[in-house]
C-alpha positions in Angstrom: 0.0 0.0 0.0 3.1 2.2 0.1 3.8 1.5 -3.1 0.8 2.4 -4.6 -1.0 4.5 -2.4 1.2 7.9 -2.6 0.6 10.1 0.6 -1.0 7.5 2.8 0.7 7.4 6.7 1.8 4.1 7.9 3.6 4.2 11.4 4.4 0.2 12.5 6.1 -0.6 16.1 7.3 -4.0 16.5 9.2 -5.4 19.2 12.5 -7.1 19.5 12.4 -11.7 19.0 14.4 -13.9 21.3 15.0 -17.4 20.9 14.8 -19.8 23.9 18.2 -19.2 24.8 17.7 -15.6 25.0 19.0 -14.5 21.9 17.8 -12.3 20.1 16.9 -12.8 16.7 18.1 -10.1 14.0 15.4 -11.8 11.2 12.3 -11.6 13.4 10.5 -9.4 15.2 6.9 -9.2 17.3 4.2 -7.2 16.0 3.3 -4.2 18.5 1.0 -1.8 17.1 0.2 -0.3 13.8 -1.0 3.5 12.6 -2.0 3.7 9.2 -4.4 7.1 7.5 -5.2 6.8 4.1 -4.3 10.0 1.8 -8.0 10.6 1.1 -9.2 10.7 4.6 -6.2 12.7 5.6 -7.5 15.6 2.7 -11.0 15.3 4.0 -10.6 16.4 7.5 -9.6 19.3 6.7 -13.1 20.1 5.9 -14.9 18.4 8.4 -15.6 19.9 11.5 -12.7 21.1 14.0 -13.7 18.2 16.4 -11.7 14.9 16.4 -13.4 12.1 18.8 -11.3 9.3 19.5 -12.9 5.8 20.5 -11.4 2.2 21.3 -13.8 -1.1 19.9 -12.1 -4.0 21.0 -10.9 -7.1 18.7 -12.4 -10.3 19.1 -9.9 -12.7 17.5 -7.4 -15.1 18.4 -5.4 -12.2 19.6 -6.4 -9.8 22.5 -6.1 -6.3 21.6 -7.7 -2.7 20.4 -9.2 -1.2 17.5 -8.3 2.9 18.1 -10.6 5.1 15.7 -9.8 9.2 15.0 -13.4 10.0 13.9 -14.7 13.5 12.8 -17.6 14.3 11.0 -18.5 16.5 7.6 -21.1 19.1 7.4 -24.2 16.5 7.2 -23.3 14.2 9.4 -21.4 11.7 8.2 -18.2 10.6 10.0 -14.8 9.9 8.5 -11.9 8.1 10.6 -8.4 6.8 10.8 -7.5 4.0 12.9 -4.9 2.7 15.2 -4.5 -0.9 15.7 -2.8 -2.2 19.2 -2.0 -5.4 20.9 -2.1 -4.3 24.6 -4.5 -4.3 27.4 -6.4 -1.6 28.5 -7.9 -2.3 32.0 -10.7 -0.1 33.8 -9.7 1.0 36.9 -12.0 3.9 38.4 -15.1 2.7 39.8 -18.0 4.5 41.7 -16.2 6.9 43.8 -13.0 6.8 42.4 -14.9 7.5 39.0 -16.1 10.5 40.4 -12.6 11.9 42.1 -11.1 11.1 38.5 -13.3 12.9 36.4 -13.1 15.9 39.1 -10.0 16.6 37.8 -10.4 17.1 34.4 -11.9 20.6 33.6 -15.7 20.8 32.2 -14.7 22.4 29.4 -13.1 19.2 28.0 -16.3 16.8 28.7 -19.1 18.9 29.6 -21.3 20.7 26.7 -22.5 22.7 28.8 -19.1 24.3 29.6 -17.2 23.6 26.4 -18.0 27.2 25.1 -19.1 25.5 21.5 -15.7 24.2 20.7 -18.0 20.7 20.4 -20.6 21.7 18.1 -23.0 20.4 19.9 -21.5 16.8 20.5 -22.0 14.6 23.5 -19.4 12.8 24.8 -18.4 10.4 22.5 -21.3 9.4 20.5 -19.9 10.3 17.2 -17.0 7.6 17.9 -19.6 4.8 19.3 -21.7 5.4 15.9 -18.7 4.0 14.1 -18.6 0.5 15.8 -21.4 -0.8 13.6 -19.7 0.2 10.8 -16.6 -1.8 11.5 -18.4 -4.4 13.4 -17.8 -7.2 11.0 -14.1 -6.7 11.1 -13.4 -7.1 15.0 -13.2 -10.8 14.2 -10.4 -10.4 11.3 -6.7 -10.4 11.9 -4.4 -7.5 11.8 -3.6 -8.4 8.0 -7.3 -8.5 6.6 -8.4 -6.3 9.3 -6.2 -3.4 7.7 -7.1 -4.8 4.3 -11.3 -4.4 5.3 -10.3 -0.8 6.1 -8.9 0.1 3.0 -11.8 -1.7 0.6 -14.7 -0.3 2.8 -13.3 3.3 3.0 -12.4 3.4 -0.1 -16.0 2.2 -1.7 -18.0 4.8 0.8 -15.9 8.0 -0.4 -16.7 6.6 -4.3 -20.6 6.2 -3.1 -20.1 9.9 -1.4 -18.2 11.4 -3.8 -20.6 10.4 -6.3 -23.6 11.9 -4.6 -21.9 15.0 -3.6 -20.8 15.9 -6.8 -24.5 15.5 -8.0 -25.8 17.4 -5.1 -22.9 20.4 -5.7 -24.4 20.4 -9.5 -28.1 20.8 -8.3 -27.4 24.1 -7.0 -28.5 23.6 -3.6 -26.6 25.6 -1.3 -26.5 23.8 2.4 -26.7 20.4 3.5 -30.0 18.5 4.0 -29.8 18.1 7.8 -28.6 22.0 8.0 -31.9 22.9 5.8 -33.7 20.9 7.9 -32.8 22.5 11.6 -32.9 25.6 10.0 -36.8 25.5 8.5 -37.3 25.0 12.1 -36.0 27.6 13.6 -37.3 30.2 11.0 -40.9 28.7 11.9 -39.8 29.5 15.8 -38.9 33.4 14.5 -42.0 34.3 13.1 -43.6 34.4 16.4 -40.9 36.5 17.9 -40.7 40.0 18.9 -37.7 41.8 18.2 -35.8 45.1 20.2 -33.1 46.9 18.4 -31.4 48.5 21.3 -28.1 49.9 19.1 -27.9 52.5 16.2 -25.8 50.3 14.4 -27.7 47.5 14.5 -25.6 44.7 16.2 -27.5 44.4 19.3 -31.2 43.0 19.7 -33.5 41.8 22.6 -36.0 39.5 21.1 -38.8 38.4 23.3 -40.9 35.0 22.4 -44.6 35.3 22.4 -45.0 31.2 22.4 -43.9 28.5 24.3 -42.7 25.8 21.5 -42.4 23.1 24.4 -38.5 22.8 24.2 -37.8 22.3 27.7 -37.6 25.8 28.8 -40.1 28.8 28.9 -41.2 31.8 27.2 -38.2 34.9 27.5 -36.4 37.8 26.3 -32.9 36.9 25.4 -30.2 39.0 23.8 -28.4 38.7 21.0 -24.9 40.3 19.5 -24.7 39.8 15.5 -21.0 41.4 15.7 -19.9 38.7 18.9 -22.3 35.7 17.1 -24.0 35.2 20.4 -27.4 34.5 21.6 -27.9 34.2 25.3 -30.1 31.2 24.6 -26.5 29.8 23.5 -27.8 28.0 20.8 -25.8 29.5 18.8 -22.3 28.7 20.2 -23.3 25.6 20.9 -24.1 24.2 17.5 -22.8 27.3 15.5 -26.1 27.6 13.6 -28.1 30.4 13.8 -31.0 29.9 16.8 -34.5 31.3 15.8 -33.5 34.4 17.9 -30.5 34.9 15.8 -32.7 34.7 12.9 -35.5 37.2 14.0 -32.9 40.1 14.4 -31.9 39.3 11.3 -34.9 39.7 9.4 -36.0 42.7 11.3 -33.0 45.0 9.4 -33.4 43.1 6.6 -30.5 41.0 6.8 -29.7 37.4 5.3 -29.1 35.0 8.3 -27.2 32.8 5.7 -24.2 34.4 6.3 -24.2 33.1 9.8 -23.8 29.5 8.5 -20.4 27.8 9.0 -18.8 26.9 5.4 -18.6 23.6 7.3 -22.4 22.9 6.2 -22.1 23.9 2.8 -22.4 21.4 -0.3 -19.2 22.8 -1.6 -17.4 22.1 1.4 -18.7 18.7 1.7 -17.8 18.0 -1.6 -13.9 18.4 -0.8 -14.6 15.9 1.8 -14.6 13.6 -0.7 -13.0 15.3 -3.3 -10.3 12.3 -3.6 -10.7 9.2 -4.5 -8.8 5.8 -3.3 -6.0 4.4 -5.8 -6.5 0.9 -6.9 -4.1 -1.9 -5.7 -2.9 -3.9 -8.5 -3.0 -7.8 -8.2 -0.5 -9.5 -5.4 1.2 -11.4 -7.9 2.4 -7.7 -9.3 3.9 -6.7 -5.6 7.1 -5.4 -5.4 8.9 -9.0 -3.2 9.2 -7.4 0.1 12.5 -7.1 1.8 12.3 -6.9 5.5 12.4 -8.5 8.9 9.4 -11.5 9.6 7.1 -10.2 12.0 5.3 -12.8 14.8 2.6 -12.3 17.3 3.0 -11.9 20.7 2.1 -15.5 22.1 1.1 -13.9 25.5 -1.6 -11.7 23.8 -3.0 -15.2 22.2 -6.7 -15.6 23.5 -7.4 -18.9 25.5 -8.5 -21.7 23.3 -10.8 -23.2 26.1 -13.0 -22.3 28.6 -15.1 -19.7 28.4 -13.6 -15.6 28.4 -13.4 -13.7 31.4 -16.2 -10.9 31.8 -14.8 -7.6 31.9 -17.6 -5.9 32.7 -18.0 -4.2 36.3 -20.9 -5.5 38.0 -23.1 -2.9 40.2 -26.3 -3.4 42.4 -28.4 -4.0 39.5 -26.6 -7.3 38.6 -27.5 -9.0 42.0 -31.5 -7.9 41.5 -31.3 -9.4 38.0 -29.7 -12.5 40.2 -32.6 -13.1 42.5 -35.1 -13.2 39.7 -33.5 -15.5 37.9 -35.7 -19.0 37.8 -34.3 -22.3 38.0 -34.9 -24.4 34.5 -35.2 -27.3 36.4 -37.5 -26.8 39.3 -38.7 -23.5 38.2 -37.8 -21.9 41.3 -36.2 -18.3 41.5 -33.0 -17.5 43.3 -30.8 -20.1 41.4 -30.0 -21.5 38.2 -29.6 -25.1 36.8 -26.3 -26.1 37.7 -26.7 -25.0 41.4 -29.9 -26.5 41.8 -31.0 -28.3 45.1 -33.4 -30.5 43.7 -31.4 -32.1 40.8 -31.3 -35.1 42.6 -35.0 -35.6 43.1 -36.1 -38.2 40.5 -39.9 -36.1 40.5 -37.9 -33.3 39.4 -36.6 -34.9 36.5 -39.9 -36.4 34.9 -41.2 -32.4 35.1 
């Protein structure tokens, strides 16, 4: 993929090979981890917006490890990623309280919305990562090899599906995305029923008072609103970085265009050089350059157990011990123990049930 994939990043960490006599061996070494971002992508993100989310999925084949995705997302939605692929162990360790303490120590701004002063447009957490699981979900089971290979075939057929229907939507003449059409034929609905205040000569500085209670959560108000500072005191507006049905009332009342508000994040123009590149073909394997390097292994002590069934990894709580007691017994029907720890297996009535 070097070879005929010009500009794509490939960063691979392997690990020194010993024999059983503890030497090391120069023609060998252990797979570590592997970073690889496809030229394509890499162009994309450029215009997506300036939010990068970064989520682990972890691998479910005969080696332990994790699946690291860099996800960001264009101006409709969509999200594009790069991924990281490592053969370590990640283990939870805050629980309850220590949760808490640890998460105390990181300032709102980096996982609070509330607080983030829009520098998340509006994203939660990290549910723009999680969405990408079921994308790759099929390819958890894969090795490194075909896993990295799956990566390459399915991000290269989306950005042709994409690119294909972004380049039709850029000829339309349609202006903005669907979804930013959408939330904004909302808001100008909200704006009709506002009243607006100019309070400023030179028209940057409104109150706008609403008249009717859309059922959004919050009451009826008056909130402010600075076209020159792009705020709205509904924040709204610095949240998401579209223009809130406040913003959009001053607008209209001097007669301005609230388009110009609009991120060029949302525009089809700008989506379009999401996907303005397309993937490069591989040729055949039989036309490879013959490679010339060291032989890389796996790390035998990240090689799953072949019996038995896995350990859960999941931390148990409360809940899990109600769930316990309600369990019913498939042989006597009895809650508050299953099959195998049954009392009255050895009753021959029992067995004729």
């Amino acid at each position: 993929m070097k070879t005929y994939l010009p500009g794509m990043i490939i960063d691979l960490e392997t690990l020194p090979a010993f024999s059983n006599e503890g030497s090391q061996l120069g023609d060998k070494m252990i797979f570590h981890r592997l970073f690889w971002a496809f030229q394509p992508c890499i162009h994309g993100f450029a215009y997506c917006k300036p939010i990068v989310q970064v989520n682990g999925t972890w691998l479910y084949g005969r080696y332990k490890g994790t699946l690291l995705m860099a996800v960001a997302q264009d101006g409709n939605g969509y999200a594009l990623t790069e991924s990281t692929h490592n053969y370590y162990r990640t283990e939870i360790r805050q629980i309850n309280r220590d949760a808490l303490e640890w998460i105390e120590n990181i300032t709102r701004e980096k996982w609070a919305r509330a607080f983030d002063r829009g520098q998340q447009w509006g994203h939660m957490t990290t549910n723009l990562a999680e969405a990408m699981n079921s994308v790759l979900k099929a390819t958890r089971n894969l090795p490194i090899a075909s896993l990295f290979s799956a990566t390459y075939f399915r991000m290269g057929a989306l950005f042709g599906q994409h690119g294909h229907e972004w380049t039709k939507r850029l000829t339309s003449g349609q202006t903005f995305t669907d979804k930013c059409i959408k939330g904004m034929t909302e808001e100008v609905n909200k704006a009709s029923s506002h009243n607006v205040y100019q309070f400023d000569r030179e028209r940057f500085y409104f109150m706008v008072a609403e008249r009717i209670n859309r059922n959004d959560g919050r009451p009826t108000g008056t909130y402010g609103v600075d076209l020159r500072k792009r705020t709205c005191d509904c924040g709204k507006f610095k949240a998401f970085h579209l223009p809130c049905s406040h913003v959009i009332a001053a607008c209209e009342s001097i007669r301005q265009d609230y388009t110009i508000h609009i991120p060029d994040v949302f525009k089809i123009q700008h989506v379009f050089k999401v996907y303005q590149q397309s993937f490069q073909i591989l040729p055949h394997q039989d036309n490879w350059p013959q490679y010339r390097g060291a032989t890389l292994c796996h790390d035998e002590t990240m090689r799953r157990k072949k019996r038995g069934r896995p350990n859960s990894t999941r931390i148990r709580t409360e809940m899990d011990d109600v769930e316990k007691e309600k369990r019913m017994c498939g042989i006597c029907r009895e809650v508050g123990h299953i099959r195998s720890k049954c009392p009255n297996v050895a009753d021959p009535s029992n067995r004729l049930r």
